[in-house]
C-alpha positions, 0 to 999 in steps of 0.5 A: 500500500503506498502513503499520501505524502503532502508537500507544502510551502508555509508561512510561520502562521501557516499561511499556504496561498501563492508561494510561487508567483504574485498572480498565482493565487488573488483570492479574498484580495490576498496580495503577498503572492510569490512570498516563497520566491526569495527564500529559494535554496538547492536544499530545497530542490533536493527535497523536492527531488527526493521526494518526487522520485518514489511517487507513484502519482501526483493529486492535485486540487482544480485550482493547482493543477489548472495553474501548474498546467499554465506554467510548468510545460512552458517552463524549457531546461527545467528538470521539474517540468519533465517529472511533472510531465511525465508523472501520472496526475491525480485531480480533484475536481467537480468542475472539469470534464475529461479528457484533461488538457495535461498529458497523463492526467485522471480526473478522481470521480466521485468521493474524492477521499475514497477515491485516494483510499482505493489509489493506496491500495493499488499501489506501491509508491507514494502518493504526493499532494502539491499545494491544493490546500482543500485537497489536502484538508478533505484528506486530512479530515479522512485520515488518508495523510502518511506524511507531512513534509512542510517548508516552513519560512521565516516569515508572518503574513497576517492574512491568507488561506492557512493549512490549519484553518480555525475549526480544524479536527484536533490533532497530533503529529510526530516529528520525524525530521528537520533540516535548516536551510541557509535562508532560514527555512526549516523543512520538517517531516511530520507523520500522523501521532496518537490519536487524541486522548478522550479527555480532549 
């Protein structure tokens, strides 16, 4: 059975909306898009590398995948643009229709956590959710996420979307790793811990 790993961009208050660019992502008139960008650092394509290399699949959210598709096949003598490709692509939509414009790119139909339940049943490698920050908290809500590898940045945005949205499920998680980049990023691998204690 393969593992649902996510791979997320944050901000110190968990802020996860437009890392890349300043018109990825305007919603609810957020305008600190592309605040990743200046904190870019081979360790962090190293991360990205490795774990881009055991994944059998990429999910993907509506909104990334239709913002990924815009930019990443344009980008030439990129290695990222290749991987994504070539990578078989896993969306979460009740908007899109097939055939999906991307080349090897499945719409998930019907429950999307069911869905991924029965894609980690059938197969061996990991399962990598890229930003889609609704995808991501319809699984975590699921109990369907192996793995959080989180770039958290030195940095407090005071507005956007955030990965633990007030009124999230109490839960634990276990830290498995933490690697400092030279800009001040810490990379941090968390997994699922014990469940909550009835007294909480």
């Amino acid at each position: 059975m393969s593992k649902v790993v996510v791979f997320l961009n944050l901000t110190l208050d968990g802020v996860l909306q437009g890392p890349g660019r300043p018109d990825e992502d305007s919603r609810g008139g957020f305008k600190y898009g592309g605040w990743a960008a200046p904190y870019a650092d081979p360790n962090m394509g190293k991360t990205v590398g490795e774990s881009m290399a055991t994944t059998g699949g990429i999910l993907l959210g509506r909104r990334t995948y239709e913002d990924f598709y815009g930019f990443w096949p344009k980008q030439k003598n990129n290695p990222f643009t290749d991987v994504l490709n070539n990578s078989q692509k896993y969306v979460a939509s009740t908007k899109l229709k097939e055939p999906l414009p991307w080349m090897n790119s499945t719409l998930l139909k019907g429950n999307v956590p069911k869905a991924v339940a029965k894609l980690k049943k059938q197969s061996e490698k990991d399962l990598v959710v890229l930003g889609s920050g609704k995808l991501v908290q319809s699984l975590m809500e699921a109990n369907l996420i192996d793995r959080y590898i989180l770039l958290i940045h030195p940095l407090v945005l005071g507005s956007g979307k955030r990965l633990f949205a007030i009124g999230s499920a109490y839960t634990t998680l276990k830290l498995v790793n933490t690697e400092p980049t030279k800009k001040g990023v810490i990379i941090t691998t968390y997994e699922p811990g014990e469940p909550p204690g009835v007294n909480v």
